[in-house]
C-alpha positions in Angstrom: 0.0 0.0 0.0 2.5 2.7 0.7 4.6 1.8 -2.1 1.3 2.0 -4.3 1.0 5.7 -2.7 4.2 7.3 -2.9 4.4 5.8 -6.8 1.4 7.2 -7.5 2.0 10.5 -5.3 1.8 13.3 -8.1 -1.3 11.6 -9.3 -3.2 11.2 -6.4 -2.0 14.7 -4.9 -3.8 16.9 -8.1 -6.7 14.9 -7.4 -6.8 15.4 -3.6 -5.9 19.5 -4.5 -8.7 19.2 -7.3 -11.8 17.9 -5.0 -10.4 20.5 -1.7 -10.5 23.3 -3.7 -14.4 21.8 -5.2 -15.6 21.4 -2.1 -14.3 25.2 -1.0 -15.9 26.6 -3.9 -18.2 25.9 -6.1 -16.9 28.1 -8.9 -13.8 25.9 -8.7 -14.8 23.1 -11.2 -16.6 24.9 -13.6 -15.8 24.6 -17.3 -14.9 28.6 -17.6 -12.6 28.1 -14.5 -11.2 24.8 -16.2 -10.2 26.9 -19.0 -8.7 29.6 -17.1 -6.8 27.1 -14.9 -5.1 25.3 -17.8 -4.2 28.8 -19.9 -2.8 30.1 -16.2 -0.9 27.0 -16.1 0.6 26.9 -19.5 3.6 28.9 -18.4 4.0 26.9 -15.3 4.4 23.6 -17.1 6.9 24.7 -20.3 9.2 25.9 -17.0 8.6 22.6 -15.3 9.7 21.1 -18.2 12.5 22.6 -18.6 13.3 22.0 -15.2 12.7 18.4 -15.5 15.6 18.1 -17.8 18.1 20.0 -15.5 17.1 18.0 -12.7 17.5 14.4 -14.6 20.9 15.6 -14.8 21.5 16.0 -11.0 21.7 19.8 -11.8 18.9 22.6 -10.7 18.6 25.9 -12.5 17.9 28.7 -9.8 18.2 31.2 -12.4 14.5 30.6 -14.4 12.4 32.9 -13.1 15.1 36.0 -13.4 15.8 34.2 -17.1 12.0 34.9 -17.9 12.4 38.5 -16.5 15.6 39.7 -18.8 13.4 37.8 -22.0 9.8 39.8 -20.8 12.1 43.0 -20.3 13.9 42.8 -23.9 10.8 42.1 -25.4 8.7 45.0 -23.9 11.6 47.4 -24.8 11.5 46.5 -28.5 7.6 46.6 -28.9 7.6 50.3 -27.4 10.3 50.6 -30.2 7.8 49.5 -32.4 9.8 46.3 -33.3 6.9 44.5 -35.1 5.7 42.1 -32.5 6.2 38.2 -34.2 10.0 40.0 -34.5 10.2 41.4 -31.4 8.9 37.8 -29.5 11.6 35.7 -31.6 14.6 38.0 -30.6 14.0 38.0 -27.0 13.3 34.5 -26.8 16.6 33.9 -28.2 17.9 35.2 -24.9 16.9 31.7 -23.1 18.9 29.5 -24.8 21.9 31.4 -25.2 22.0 32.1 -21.4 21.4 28.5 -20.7 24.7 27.2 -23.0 26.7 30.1 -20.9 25.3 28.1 -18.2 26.2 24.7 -19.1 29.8 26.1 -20.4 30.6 27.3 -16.6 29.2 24.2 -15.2 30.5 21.4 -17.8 33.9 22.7 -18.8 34.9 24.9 -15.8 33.6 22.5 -13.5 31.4 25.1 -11.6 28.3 24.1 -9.2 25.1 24.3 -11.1 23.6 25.9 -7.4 26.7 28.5 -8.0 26.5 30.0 -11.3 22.3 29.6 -11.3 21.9 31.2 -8.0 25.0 33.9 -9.6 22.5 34.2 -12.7 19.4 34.6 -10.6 21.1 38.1 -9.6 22.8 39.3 -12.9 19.5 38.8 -14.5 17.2 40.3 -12.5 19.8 43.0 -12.5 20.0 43.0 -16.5 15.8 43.1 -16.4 15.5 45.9 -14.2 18.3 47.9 -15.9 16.4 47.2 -19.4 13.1 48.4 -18.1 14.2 51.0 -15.3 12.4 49.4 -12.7 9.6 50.3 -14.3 6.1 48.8 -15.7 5.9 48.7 -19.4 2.5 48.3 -21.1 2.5 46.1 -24.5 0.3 47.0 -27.6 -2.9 44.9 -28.4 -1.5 43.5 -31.0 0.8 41.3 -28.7 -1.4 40.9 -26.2 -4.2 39.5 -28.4 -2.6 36.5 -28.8 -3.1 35.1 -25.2 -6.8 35.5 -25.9 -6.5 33.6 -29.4 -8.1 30.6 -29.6 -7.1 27.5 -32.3 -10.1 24.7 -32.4 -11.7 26.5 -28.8 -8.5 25.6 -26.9 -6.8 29.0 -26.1 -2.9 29.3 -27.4 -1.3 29.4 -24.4 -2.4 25.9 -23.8 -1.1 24.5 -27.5 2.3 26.3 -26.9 2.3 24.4 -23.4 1.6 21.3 -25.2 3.7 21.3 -28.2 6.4 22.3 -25.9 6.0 19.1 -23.9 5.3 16.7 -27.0 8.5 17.8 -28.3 10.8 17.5 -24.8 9.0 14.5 -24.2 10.1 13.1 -27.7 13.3 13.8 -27.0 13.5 12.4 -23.4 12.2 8.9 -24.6 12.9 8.6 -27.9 16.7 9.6 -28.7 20.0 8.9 -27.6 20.1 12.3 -25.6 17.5 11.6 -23.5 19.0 8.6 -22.2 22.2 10.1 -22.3 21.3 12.8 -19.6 19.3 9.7 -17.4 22.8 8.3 -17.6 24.6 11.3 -16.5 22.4 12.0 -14.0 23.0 8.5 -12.4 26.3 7.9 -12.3 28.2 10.9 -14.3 31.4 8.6 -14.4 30.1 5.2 -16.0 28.4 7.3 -18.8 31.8 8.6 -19.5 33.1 5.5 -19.3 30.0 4.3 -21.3 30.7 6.5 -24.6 28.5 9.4 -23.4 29.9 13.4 -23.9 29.0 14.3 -20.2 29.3 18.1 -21.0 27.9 18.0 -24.3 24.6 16.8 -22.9 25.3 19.4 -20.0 25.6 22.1 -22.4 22.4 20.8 -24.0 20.5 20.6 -21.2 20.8 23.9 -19.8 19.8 25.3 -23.3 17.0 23.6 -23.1 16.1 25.0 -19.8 17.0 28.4 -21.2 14.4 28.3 -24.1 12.0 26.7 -22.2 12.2 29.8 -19.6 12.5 32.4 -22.4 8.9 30.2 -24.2 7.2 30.5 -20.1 8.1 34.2 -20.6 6.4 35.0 -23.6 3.4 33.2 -23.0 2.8 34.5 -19.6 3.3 37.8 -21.1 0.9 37.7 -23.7 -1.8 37.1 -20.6 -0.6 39.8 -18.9 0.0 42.7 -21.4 2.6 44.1 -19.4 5.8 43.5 -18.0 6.7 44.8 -14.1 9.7 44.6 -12.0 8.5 41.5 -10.2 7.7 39.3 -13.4 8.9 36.0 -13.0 9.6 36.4 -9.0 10.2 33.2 -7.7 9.3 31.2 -10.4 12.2 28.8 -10.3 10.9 27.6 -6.8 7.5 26.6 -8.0 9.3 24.7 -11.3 11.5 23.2 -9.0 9.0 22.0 -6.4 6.5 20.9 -10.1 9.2 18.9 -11.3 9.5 17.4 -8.4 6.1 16.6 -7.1 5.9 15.2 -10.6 8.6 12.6 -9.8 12.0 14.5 -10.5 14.5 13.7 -8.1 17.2 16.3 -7.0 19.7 13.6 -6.8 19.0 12.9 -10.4 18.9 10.2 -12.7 15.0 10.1 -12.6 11.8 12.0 -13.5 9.9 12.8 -16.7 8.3 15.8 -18.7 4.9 13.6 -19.5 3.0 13.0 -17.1 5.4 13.9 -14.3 6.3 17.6 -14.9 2.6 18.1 -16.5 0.9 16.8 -13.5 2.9 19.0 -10.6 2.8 22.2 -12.7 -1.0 21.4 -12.3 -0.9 21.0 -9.2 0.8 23.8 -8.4 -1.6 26.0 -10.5 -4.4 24.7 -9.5 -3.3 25.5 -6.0 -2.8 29.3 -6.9 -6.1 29.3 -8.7 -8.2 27.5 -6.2 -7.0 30.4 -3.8 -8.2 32.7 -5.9 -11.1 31.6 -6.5 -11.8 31.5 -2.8 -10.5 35.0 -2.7 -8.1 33.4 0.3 -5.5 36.0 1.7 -2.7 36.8 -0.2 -0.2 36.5 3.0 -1.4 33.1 2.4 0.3 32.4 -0.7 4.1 32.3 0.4 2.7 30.0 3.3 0.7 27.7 0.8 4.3 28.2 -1.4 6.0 26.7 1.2 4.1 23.6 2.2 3.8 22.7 -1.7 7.6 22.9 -1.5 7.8 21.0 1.3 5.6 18.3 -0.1 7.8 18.1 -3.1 10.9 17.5 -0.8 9.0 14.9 1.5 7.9 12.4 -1.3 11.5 12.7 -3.1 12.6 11.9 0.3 9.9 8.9 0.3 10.7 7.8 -3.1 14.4 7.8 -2.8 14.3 5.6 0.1 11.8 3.4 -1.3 14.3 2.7 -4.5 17.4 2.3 -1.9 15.0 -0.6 -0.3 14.1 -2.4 -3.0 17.6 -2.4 -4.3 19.1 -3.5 -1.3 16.1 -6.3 -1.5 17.1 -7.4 -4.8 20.9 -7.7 -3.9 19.7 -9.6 -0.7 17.7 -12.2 -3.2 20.7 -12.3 -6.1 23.1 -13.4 -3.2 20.7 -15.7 -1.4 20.2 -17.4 -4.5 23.7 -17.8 -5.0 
């Protein structure tokens, strides 16, 4: 039984959060809410993706939500030069990726700590950001704002952006040699080198990957918004971390994956924020609500870490007794 619950934790969590926040409000389950609640949580699961990937690798990438700041920032700045918007969107979200291979440069070939140069980023970006913008809120025209409102077959954009985003870094993850080549780093980083596998290479790669997926969360959740402010992005990396993980990433790497794990905690962790606000709950709430959902995340890596340490020590104790 408790190995049936803490497999199925991210699972069984979103539907425990799901029928809470249904029986605190009625207006939590309805079908305009449902569509509200997967458009909100569009952004929230391209990060978590992205974050997937660096965590597979035993890494973490503390410098997301800043990332998504500097991409909003650059972007705003060339639409009030009247950069034409499709232009504007592509050149800022070039931003991600190249900041994620300066990432992965410092931490595969200078040998840096991921928690080092992220949490280093996390400043100089939000830094970068604020300098672009001058602390200061910048309104975008209609004409990139309309396309958080577009629909494509009744499903809004946002949520087909979300989900090409995670058909694509799913394909990847289960269906090349690079996605197995990360599970392998993130396991044992010394027999994948011994194993063939370019151990910085699909470092490097990775923290591109995270990169575009933050600058992608950027846009999106600024075409919903219409504007971009100093705190955009704020703290962001902490609820990508904490989806990841509720969705079965471990921070000690080698496991976790984009569908359904990092789909189902972004979720959760959406539905979380949404089901507050639909209750109209206290906003000096939310860092408290923040903190338990990390805390949860922790606990069942915690849980399912020790589980897999158990059954491998059982399976070595029945090799050896069979012997």
């Amino acid at each position: 039984m408790t190995r049936f619950l803490v497999n199925h934790s991210p699972a069984l969590l979103l539907v425990a959060v799901l029928i809470g926040f249904s029986i605190g409000s009625p207006r939590f389950l309805t079908p305009q809410n449902a569509v509200n609640l997967l458009t909100q949580g569009a952004s929230a699961t391209i990060l978590a993706a992205g974050m997937t990937w660096v965590l597979v690798t035993s890494g973490v990438d503390l410098s997301a939500g800043s990332l998504m700041f500097l991409v909003a920032a650059a972007c705003g700045k060339m639409l009030q030069s009247d950069v034409e918007p499709l232009m504007a969107a592509v050149a800022a979200a070039a931003i991600g990726p190249l900041c994620g291979v300066a990432h992965g440069m410092l931490i595969a070939y200078a040998g840096a700590s991921p928690f080092i140069v992220t949490l280093a980023s996390l400043f100089l970006l939000r830094g970068a950001g604020l300098w672009f913008s001058r602390t200061r809120a910048m309104n975008l025209p209609e004409a990139f704002s309309r396309w958080g409102a577009e629909k494509l077959l009744g499903v809004p954009l946002p949520v087909w952006v979300a989900g090409v985003v995670v058909l694509v870094l799913y394909w990847l993850q289960t269906h090349t040699a690079f996605g197995r080549q990360c599970y392998a780093v993130g396991y044992d980083p010394a027999a994948a080198r011994k194993a063939g596998v370019h151990v910085r290479a699909a470092l490097m790669k990775t923290y591109a990957l995270s990169g575009a997926c933050a600058a992608i969360a950027a846009l999106t959740a600024l075409t919903q918004l219409g504007a971009v402010s100093p705190t955009f992005g704020k703290d962001r990396e902490f609820d990508a971390i904490a989806a990841a993980v509720l969705g079965g990433a471990s921070l000690f790497g080698g496991r976790g994956n984009v569908f359904p794990g990092a789909v189902i905690g972004a979720m959760t962790v959406a539905s979380v924020f949404n089901g507050l606000n639909v209750m109209n709950a206290n906003p000096y709430v939310y860092p408290l609500i923040t903190a338990a959902v990390v805390f949860l995340a922790m606990l069942f890596d915690g849980l399912r870490r020790r589980q897999l340490v158990q059954s491998a020590r059982t399976m070595r104790w029945n090799v050896e007794g069979a012997r």
